[in-house]
C-alpha positions as CSV (number, residue, x, y, z in Angstrom):
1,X,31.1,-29.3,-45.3
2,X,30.5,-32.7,-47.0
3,X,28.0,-35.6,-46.4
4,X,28.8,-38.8,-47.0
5,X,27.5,-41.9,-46.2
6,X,29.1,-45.0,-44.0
7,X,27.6,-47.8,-43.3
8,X,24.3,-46.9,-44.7
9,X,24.2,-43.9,-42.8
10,X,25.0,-40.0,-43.7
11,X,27.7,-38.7,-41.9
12,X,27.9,-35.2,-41.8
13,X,31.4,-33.8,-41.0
14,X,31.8,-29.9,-39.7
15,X,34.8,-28.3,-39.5
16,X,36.5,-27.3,-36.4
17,X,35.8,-23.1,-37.3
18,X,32.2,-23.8,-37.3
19,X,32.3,-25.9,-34.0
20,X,34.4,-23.8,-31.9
21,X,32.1,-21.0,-31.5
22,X,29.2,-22.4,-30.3
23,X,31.4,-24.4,-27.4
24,X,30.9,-27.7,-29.0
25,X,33.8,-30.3,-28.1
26,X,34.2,-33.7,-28.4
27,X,32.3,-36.3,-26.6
28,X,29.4,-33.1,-26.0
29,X,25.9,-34.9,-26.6
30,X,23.6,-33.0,-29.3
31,X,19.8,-33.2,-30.4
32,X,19.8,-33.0,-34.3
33,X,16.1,-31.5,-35.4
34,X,14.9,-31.2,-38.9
35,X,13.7,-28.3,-40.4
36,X,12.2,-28.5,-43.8
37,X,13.1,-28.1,-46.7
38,X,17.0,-27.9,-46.0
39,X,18.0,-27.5,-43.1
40,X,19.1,-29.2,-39.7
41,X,19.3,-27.5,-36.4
42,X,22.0,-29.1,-33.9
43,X,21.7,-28.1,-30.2
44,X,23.8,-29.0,-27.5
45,X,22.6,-30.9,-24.9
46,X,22.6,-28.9,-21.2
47,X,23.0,-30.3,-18.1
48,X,20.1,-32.2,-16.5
49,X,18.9,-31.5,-12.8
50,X,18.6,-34.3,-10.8
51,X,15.5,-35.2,-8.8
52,X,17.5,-34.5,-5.7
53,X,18.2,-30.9,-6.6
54,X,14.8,-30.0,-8.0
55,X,13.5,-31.3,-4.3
56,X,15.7,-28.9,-3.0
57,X,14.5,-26.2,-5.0
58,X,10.5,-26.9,-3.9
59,X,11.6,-27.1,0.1
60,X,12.9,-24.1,0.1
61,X,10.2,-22.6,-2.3
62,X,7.8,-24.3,0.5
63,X,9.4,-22.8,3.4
64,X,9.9,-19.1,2.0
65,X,5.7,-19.4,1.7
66,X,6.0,-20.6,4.9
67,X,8.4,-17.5,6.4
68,X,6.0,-14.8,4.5
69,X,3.0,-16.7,5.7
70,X,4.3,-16.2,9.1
71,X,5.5,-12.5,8.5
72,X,1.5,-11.7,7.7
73,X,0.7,-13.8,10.7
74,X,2.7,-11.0,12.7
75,X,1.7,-8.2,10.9
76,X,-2.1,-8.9,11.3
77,X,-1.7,-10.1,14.6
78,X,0.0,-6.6,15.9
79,X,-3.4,-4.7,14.0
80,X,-5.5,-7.3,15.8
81,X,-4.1,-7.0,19.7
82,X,-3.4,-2.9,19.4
83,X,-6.2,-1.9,17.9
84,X,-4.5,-1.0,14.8
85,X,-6.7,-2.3,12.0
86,X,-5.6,-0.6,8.5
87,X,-6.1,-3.3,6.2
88,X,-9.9,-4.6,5.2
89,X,-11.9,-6.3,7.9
90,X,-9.3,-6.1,10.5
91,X,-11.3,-3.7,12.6
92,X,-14.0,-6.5,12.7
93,X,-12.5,-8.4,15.3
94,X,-14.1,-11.2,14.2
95,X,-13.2,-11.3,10.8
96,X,-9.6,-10.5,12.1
97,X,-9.5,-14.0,14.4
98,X,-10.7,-15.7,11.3
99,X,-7.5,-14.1,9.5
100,X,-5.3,-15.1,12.1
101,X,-6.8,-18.7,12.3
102,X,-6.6,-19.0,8.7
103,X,-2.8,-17.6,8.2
104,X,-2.2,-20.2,10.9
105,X,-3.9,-23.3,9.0
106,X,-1.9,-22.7,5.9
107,X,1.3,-22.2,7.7
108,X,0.6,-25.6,9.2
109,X,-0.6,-27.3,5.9
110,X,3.1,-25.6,4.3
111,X,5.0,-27.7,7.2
112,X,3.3,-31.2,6.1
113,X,4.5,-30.4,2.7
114,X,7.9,-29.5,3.3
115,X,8.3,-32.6,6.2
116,X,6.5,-35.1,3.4
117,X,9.1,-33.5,0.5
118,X,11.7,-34.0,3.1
119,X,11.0,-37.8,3.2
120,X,10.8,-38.0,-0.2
121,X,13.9,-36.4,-0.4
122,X,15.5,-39.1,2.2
123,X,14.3,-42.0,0.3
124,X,15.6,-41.1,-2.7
125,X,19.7,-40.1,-1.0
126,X,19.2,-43.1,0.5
127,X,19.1,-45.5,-2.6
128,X,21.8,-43.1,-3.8
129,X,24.1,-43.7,-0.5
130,X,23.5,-47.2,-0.5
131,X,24.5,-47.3,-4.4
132,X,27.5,-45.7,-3.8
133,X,29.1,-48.1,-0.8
134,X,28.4,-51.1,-3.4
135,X,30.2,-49.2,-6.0
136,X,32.9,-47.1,-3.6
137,X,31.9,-44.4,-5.6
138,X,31.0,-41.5,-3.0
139,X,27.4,-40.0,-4.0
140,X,28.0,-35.9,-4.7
141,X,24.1,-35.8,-3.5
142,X,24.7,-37.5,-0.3
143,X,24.4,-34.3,2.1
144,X,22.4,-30.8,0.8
145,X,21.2,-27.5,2.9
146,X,17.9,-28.9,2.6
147,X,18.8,-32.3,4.5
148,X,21.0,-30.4,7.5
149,X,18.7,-29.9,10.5
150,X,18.3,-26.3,10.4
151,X,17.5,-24.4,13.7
152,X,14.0,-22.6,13.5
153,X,13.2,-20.0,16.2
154,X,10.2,-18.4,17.6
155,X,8.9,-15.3,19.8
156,X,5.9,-15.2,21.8
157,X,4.0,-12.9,24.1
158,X,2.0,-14.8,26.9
159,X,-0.3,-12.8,28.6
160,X,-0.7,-13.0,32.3
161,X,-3.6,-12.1,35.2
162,X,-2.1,-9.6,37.4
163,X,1.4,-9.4,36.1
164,X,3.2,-7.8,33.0
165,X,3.3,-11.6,31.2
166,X,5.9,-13.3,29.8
167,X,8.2,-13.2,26.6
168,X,9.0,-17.1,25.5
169,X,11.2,-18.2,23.1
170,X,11.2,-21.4,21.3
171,X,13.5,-23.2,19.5
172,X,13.8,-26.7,17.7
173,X,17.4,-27.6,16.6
174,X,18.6,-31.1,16.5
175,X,15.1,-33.1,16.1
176,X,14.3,-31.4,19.6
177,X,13.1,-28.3,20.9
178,X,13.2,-26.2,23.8
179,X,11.2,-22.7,25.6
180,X,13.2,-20.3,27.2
181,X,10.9,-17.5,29.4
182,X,11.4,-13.8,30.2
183,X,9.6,-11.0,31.8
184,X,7.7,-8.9,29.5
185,X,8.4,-5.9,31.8
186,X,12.0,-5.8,32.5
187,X,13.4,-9.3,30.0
188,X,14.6,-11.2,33.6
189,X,15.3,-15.1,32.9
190,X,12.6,-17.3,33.9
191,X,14.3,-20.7,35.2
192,X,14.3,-23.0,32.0
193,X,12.8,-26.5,31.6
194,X,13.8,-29.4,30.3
195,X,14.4,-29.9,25.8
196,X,11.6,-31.7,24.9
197,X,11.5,-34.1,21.4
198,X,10.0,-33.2,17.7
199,X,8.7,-30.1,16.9
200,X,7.8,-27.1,19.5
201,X,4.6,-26.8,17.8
202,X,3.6,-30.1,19.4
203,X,5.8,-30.8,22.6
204,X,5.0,-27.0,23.6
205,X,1.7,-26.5,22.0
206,X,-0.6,-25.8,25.9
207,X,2.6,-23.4,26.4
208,X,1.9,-21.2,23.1
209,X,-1.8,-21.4,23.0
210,X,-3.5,-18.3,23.4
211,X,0.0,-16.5,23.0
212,X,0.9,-13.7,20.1
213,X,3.5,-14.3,17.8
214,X,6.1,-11.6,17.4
215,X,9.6,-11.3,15.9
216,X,13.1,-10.0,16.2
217,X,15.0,-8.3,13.5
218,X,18.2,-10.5,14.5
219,X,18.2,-13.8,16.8
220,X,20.3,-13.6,20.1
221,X,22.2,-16.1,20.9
222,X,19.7,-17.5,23.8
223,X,22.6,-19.5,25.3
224,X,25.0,-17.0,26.4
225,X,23.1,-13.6,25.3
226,X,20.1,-14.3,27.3
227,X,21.5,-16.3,30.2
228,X,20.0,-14.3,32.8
229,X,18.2,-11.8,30.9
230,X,17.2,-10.5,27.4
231,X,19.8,-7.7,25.5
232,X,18.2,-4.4,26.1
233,X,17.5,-3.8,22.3
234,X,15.8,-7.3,21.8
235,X,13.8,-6.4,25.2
236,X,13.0,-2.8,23.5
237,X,12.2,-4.3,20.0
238,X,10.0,-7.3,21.8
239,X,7.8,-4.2,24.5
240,X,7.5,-2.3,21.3
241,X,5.4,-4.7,19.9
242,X,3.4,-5.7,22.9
243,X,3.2,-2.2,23.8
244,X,-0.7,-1.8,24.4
245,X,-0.9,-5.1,26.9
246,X,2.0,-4.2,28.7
247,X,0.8,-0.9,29.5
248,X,-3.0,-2.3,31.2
249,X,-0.4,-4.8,32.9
C-alpha cells in the first residue's frame, strides 16, 4: 500500500486482496478513525434504521407490556374471584382489588402510548406519502404491521342475580367494535346488538364494568363458529375458569 498525495490531500490506495475480505465494494461509505501513533481504523458504514421502523419497534414493544399486563390481570383475577390466593397479599382481598385496579391503570396508561406513538407514526408516513406523489417515487414505508388495523379481542364473565351469567365477547376491528353474549351455563347465543364506533373499552365500558376478564387459548371465529352457540371446548375452557360462580349460580 502507498500514500500519496493529490490535490493537497493523502490518498491512500488498498489493494483489491485486502478489500475483498472484509466485504468492502465500491461506492460502500466508511468512517476513517485515528489511532495513534500509526495507525487508522476503517469501518464500513451499516445500514441506518429509519424513524418509521424504530416506531415500529416501540409499538410493538408497548403492546407486548400491554398483552403480559393483561395476562397478570387474568392470572390475579382467577386467585381473586376463586379464592385461590398463592401469591403475596392476594388472600387480602383488599390488597387483591388494589392489584387488579392497578394492573388495570397501567394497561390503560400502555394504550395512550401506543395510540399517541401511532400518531406519531402517521404523521411522519404521511410527509413520506405525500413526498413520494410529488416525486412518483413510491415510499417503501408507506404501509407497516404496525399501521394495519389489527383486530383485538376480549373475554368476559358478567355475573348475574338469579341466573348462571353471561360470557361476552368483545371485539374492535376496523375503527369499530362489537359484543357478542353467551350463556355461562350451556354457551347459547344471546341476540347481538348493533357495532358500535372507537374502542370497546369506551363504546361498551357500562357493559364490562363489574365483569372478570378471562381468556381463550385460541380465538373462534365468532362469526360462523359461535353463530348460535359457543364450540364446546371454548365453553369448557371459559366454565373452567368461572368455575366457583357458576357453581352458587
Amino acid at each position: 500500500m502507498k500514500v500519496r498525495s493529490v490535490a493537497g490531500s493523502l490518498v491512500v490506495s488498498l489493494p483489491q486482496s485486502v478489500l475483498e475480505p472484509v466485504g468492502f465494494k465500491e461506492g460502500d461509505r466508511v468512517v476513517v478513525e485515528a489511532a495513534p501513533p500509526r495507525r487508522l481504523v476503517i469501518t464500513k458504514e451499516g445500514k441506518t434504521m429509519t424513524s418509521t421502523q424504530h416506531l415500529d419497534m416501540e409499538i410493538d414493544l408497548l403492546e407486548r407490556k400491554k398483552r403480559a399486563i393483561e395476562s397478570d390481570l387474568r392470572y390475579k383475577a382467577q386467585q381473586y374471584n376463586g379464592n385461590q390466593p398463592c401469591e403475596d397479599g392476594m388472600s387480602d382481598n383488599d390488597v387483591a382489588y388494589l392489584w387488579l385496579m392497578q394492573l388495570e391503570r397501567d394497561r390503560d396508561k400502555l394504550d395512550v402510548e401506543i395510540a399517541e406513538k401511532r400518531l406519531e407514526l402517521y404523521n411522519i408516513q404521511a410527509g413520506e406519502v405525500s413526498t413520494a406523489e410529488e416525486t412518483g417515487v413510491p415510499s417503501a414505508q408507506a404501509e407497516t404491521p404496525a399501521t394495519r388495523k389489527k383486530v383485538e379481542r376480549a373475554w368476559y364473565y358478567l355475573p348475574q342475580e338469579g341466573g348462571h351469567g353471561q360470557f361476552l365477547a368483545l371485539v374492535n376491528a376496523k375503527g369499530s367494535c362489537s359484543l357478542r353474549r353467551f350463556n355461562a351455563k350451556d354457551g347459547t347465543a344471546i341476540p347481538k346488538g348493533s357495532n358500535r364506533p372507537c374502542d370497546y373499552r369506551d363504546s361498551f365500558s357500562a357493559e364490562i364494568e363489574g365483569a372478570t376478564p378471562l381468556s381463550v387459548a385460541k380465538q373462534p371465529d365468532l362469526e360462523h363458529d359461535c353463530k348460535d352457540a359457543l364450540p364446546s371446548d371454548i365453553l369448557k375452557e371459559l366454565q373452567k375458569q368461572i368455575r366457583p360462580a357458576l357453581t352458587e349460580a
